[in-house]
C-alpha positions in Angstrom: 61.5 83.7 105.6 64.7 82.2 104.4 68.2 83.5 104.3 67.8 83.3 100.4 64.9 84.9 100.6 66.5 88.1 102.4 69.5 87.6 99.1 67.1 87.8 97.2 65.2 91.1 98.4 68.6 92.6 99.3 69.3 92.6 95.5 66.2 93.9 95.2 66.6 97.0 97.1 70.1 97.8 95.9 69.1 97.6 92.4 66.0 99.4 93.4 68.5 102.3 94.1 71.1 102.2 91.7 73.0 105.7 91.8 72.6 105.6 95.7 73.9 102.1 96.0 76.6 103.2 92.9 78.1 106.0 95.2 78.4 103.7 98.7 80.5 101.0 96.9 82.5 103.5 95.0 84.1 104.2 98.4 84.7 100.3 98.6 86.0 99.6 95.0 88.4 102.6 95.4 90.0 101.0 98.7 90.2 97.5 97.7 91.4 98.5 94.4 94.3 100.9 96.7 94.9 97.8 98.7 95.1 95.1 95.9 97.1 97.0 93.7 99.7 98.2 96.6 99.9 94.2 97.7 100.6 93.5 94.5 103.0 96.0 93.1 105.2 95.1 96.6 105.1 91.4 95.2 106.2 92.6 91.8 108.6 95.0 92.8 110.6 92.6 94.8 110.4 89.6 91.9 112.2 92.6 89.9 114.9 93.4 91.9 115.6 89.6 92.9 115.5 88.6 88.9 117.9 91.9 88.3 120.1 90.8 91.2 120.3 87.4 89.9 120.8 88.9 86.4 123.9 90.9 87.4 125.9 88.5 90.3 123.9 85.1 89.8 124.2 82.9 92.9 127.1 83.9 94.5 129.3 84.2 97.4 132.0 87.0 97.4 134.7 87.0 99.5 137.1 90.3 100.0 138.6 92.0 103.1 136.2 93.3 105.9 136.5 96.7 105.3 134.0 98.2 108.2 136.5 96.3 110.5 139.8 98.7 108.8 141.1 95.9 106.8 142.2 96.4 103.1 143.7 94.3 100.3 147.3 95.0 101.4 146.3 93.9 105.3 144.3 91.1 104.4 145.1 89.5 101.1 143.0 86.5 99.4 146.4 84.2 98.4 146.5 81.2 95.9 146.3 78.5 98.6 142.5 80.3 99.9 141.6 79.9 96.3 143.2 76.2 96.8 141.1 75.6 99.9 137.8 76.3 98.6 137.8 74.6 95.5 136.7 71.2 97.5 133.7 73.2 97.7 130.6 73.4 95.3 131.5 76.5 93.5 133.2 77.4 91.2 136.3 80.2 92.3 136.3 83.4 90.2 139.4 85.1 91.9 139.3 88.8 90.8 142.3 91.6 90.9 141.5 95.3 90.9 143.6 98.1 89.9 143.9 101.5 88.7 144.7 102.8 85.2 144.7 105.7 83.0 144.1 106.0 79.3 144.1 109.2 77.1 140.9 111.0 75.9 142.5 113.6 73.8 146.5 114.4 73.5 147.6 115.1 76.9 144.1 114.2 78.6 144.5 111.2 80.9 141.5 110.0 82.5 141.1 106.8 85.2 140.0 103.7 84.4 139.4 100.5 86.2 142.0 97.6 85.3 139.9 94.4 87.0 142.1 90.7 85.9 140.2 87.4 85.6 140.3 84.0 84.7 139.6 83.0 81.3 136.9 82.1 79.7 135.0 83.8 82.6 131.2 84.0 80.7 131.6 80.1 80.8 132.3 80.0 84.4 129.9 83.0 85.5 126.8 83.5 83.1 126.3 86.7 84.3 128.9 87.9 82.3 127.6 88.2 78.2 130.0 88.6 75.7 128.7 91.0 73.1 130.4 91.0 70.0 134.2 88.6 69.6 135.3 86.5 72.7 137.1 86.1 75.8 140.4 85.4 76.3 140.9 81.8 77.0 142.2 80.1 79.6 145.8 78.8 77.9 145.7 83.3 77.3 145.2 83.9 80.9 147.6 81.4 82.3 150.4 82.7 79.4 149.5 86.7 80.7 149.1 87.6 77.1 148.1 91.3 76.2 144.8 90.5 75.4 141.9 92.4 76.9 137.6 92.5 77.3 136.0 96.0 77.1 132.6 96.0 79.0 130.4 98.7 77.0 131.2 101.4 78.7 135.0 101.3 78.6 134.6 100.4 74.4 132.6 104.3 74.2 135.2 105.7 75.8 138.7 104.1 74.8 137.8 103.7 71.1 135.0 105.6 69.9 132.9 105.0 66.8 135.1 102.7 66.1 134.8 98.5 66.4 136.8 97.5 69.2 137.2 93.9 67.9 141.2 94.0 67.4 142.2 97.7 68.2 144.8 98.1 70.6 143.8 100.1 73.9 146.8 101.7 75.4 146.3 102.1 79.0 148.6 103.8 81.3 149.7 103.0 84.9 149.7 105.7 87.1 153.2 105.2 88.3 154.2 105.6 84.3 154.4 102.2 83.0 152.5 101.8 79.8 150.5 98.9 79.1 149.2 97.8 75.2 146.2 95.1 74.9 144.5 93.8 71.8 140.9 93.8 72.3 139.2 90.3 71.9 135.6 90.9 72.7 133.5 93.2 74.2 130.3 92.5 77.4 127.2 93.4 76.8 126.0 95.9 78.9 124.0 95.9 81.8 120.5 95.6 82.4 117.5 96.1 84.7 117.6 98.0 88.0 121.3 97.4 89.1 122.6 97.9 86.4 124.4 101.6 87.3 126.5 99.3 89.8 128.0 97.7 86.8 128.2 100.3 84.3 131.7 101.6 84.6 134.5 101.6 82.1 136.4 98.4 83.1 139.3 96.4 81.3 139.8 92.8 81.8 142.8 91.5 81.4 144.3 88.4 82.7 145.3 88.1 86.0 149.1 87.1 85.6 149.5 89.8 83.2 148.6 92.1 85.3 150.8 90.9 88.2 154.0 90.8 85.8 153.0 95.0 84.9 151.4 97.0 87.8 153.4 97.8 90.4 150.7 97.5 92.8 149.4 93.9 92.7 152.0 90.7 94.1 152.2 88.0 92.6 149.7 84.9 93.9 147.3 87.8 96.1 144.1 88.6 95.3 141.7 91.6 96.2 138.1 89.8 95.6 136.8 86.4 95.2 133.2 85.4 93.7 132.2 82.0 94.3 129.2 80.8 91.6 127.5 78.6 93.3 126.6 75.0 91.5 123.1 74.0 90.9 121.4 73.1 93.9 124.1 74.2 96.0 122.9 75.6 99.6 123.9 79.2 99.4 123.6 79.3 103.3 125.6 76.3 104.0 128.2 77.2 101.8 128.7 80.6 103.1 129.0 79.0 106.4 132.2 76.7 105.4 133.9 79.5 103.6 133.5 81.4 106.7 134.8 78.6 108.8 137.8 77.8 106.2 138.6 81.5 106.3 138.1 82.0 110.3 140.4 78.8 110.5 143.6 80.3 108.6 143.3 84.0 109.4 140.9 84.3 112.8 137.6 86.3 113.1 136.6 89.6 111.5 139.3 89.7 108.6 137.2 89.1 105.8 133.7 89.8 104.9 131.9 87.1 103.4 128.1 87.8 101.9 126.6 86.0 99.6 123.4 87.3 96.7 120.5 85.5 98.4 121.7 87.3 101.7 121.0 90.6 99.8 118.0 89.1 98.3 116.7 88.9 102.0 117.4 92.0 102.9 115.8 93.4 100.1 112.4 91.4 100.5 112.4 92.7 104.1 112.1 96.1 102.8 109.7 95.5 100.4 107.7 93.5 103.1 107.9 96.1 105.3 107.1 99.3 102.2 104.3 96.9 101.7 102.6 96.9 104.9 103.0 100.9 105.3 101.7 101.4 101.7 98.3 98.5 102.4 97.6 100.5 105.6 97.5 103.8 104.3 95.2 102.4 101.2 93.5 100.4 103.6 92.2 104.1 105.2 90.1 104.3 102.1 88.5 101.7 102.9 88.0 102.7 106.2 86.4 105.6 104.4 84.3 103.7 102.3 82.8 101.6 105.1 81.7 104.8 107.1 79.6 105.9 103.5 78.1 102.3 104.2 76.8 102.5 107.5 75.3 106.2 106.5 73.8 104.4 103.4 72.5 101.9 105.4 71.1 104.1 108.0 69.4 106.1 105.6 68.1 103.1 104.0 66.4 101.9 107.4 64.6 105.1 108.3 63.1 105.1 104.4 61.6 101.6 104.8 60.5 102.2 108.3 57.0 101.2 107.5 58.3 98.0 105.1 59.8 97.1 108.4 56.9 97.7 110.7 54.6 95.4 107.9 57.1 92.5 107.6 57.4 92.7 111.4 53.4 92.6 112.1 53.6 89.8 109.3 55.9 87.7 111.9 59.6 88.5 110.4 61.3 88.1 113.9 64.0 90.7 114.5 66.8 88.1 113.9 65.8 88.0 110.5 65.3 91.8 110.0 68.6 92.3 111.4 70.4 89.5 109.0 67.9 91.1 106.3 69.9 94.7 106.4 73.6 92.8 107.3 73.1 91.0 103.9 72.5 94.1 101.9 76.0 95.7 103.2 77.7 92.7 102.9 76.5 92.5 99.3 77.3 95.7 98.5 80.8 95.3 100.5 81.4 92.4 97.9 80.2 93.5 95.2 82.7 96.6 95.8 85.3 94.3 96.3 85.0 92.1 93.3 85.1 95.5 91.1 88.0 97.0 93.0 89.9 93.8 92.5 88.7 93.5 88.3 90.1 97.3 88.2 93.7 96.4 90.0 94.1 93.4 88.2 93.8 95.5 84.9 96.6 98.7 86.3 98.9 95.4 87.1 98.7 93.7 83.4 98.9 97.1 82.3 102.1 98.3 84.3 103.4 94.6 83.1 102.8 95.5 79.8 104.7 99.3 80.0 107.2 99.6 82.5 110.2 97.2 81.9 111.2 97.0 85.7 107.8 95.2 86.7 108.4 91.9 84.0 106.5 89.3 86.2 102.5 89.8 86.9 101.7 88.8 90.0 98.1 88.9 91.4 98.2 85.8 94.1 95.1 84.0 95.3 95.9 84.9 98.8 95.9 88.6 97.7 92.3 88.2 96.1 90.7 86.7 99.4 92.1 88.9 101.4 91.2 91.9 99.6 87.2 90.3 99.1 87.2 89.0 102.6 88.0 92.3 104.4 85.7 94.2 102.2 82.8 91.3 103.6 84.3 92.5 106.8 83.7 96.0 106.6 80.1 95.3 105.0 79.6 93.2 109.0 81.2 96.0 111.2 79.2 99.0 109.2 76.2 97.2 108.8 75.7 96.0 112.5 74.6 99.3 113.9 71.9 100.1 111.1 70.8 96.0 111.4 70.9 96.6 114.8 68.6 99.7 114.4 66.1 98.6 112.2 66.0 94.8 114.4 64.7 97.2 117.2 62.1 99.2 115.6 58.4 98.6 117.3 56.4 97.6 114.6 53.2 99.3 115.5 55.5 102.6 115.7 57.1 101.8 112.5 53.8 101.4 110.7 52.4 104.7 111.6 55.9 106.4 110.7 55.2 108.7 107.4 
């Protein structure tokens, strides 16, 4: 008797048993399905927060003062000839200046604000930033300091509701007293995906000089941040590694902190690599589960056919192919569970595509699928050996008088 021969009447016999064979796979279909989907959802999860990372900072290097080592903007300032230094560099510098601000909510309500200056035309040098409805102040504006000033979304609500910001005037306050008037240009769209809280405040752009000529916190040619948006095909690594050096040249270790997005990216697919693993091994005890309902399937299934044992036995089946008769059955129905449990995930995945905006990218690899199939296979082997092994060893003259 041939292998396909033993296919053949293993098919046979599950079929033969339909609800039986039904409730031993369900234990299989359940675990691969745990496993596939789990594999997959890590895979999905992390395109997510990589394309809502991207979506928010781009590729980018940012440069400010190494705060875990004490240091702050007024210890360690970013200065116009650090901006001049890196610009032989394949990026292109954003140099940023933070400060505080007030504006009034009612009469005699003041509430804080962020005051963050720019270059111009910043969308065109950082795509990250969108401009919603007008524009944003040009470059010839910046340079010049004029009064001119970019809500993002949340800073248009609450300096001038239900009203079109496009040339209002948003009067902002300094803390110290000074009083500062800006004619809004344009307005950012507002943020998206899974980061976007981190960039939701109420933030005013202004340009840089202006802000240097009317807060009395900010000098003249310092900085508090820099973002470097990396050019196409720039090596984020490499480049991080010469601004470090440039910076570790002119002001020694440890007084700036210099990260760049893909360096977060890799952190965050760590996580989800490791969130993965824990979540596949405690699926993967269902199929654990599942393969012990095998082997008591199969074991059942050998003492019922005792005496179809005993007869192919006395007919000359040698106890090799007894034994690879009974392995093939629970590697069919291993497979068979498999191939369902995958069909299943496959449909939660397009359907969670489908519904939940986080997960935009379906991802089902190849690798996934024969990993999932080829352990359930693998489970089929281990479970099946013992009741194989069993029925291999039956006497047949004992096995045909068994009623």
């Amino acid at each position: 008797m041939n292998p396909l021969e033993n296919f053949r009447m293993a098919f046979e016999s599950l079929w033969g048993n339909k609800l039986r064979s039904f409730l031993a796979l369900l234990g299989i279909v359940i675990g691969v399905f745990a496993v596939t989907a789990m594999i997959s959802l890590g895979q999905m999860a992390s395109a997510g927060i990589t394309q809502d990372l991207e979506a928010i900072a781009g590729r980018s290097i940012f440069v400010q003062p190494n705060f875990n080592e004490g240091e702050t903007a007024e210890s360690a300032p970013i200065r116009d000839e650090d901006v001049a230094a890196l610009q032989v560099l394949p990026v292109k510098v954003l140099p940023q200046l933070f400060t505080s601000a007030q504006y009034e909510s009612k009469p005699g309500e003041r509430r804080s604000i962020t005051l963050q200056g720019t270059p111009g035309d910043l969308p065109r040098l950082d795509p990250t930033n969108k401009i919603a409805r007008g524009r944003y102040f040009t470059q010839a504006e910046a340079r010049g300091g004029l009064a001119v000033a970019v809500l993002s979304d949340r800073a248009a609500k609450d300096l001038l509701p239900n009203r079109d910001p496009i040339g209002q005037v948003a009067r902002l306050y300094y803390p110290s007293g000074g009083r500062l008037e800006l004619t809004v240009v344009g307005v950012l769209e507002p943020p998206s995906g899974l980061f976007g809280g981190l960039s939701s405040s109420a933030t005013v752009y202004a340009p840089i000089p202006l802000i240097w000529s009317t807060s009395p916190f900010t000098r003249k040619g310092q900085y508090d941040f820099l973002v470097l948006s990396l050019d196409k095909g720039a090596d984020a690594q490499q480049v991080s590694k010469q601004v470090r050096r440039i910076f570790e040249a002119r002001y020694g270790k440890g007084k700036f902190s210099i990260q760049s997005t893909e360096s977060f990216q890799d952190t965050l697919r760590s996580i989800t690599v490791i969130l993965q693993a824990l979540l596949g091994a405690i699926a993967g005890l269902s199929l654990l589960v599942g393969g012990i309902g095998i082997m008591n399937i199969m074991l059942v299934s050998v003492t019922e056919r005792t005496r179809e044992i005993g007869l192919r036995k006395a007919l000359g089946a040698t106890a090799g192919l007894v034994r690879q008769q009974f392995l093939i059955e629970a590697v069919v129905l291993t497979l068979v569970g498999g191939v369902l449990g995958v069909a299943l995930a496959a449909g939660l995945l397009v359907l969670i595509t489908a519904t939940v905006p986080f997960f935009k990218v379906f991802i089902l690899s190849p690798a996934t699928i024969l990993i999932s199939l080829a352990v359930s296979a693998l489970i089929g082997l281990f479970f099946g050996v013992w009741p194989a092994a069993r029925a291999a060893a039956l006497d047949p003259i004992e096995a045909l008088r068994y009623e």
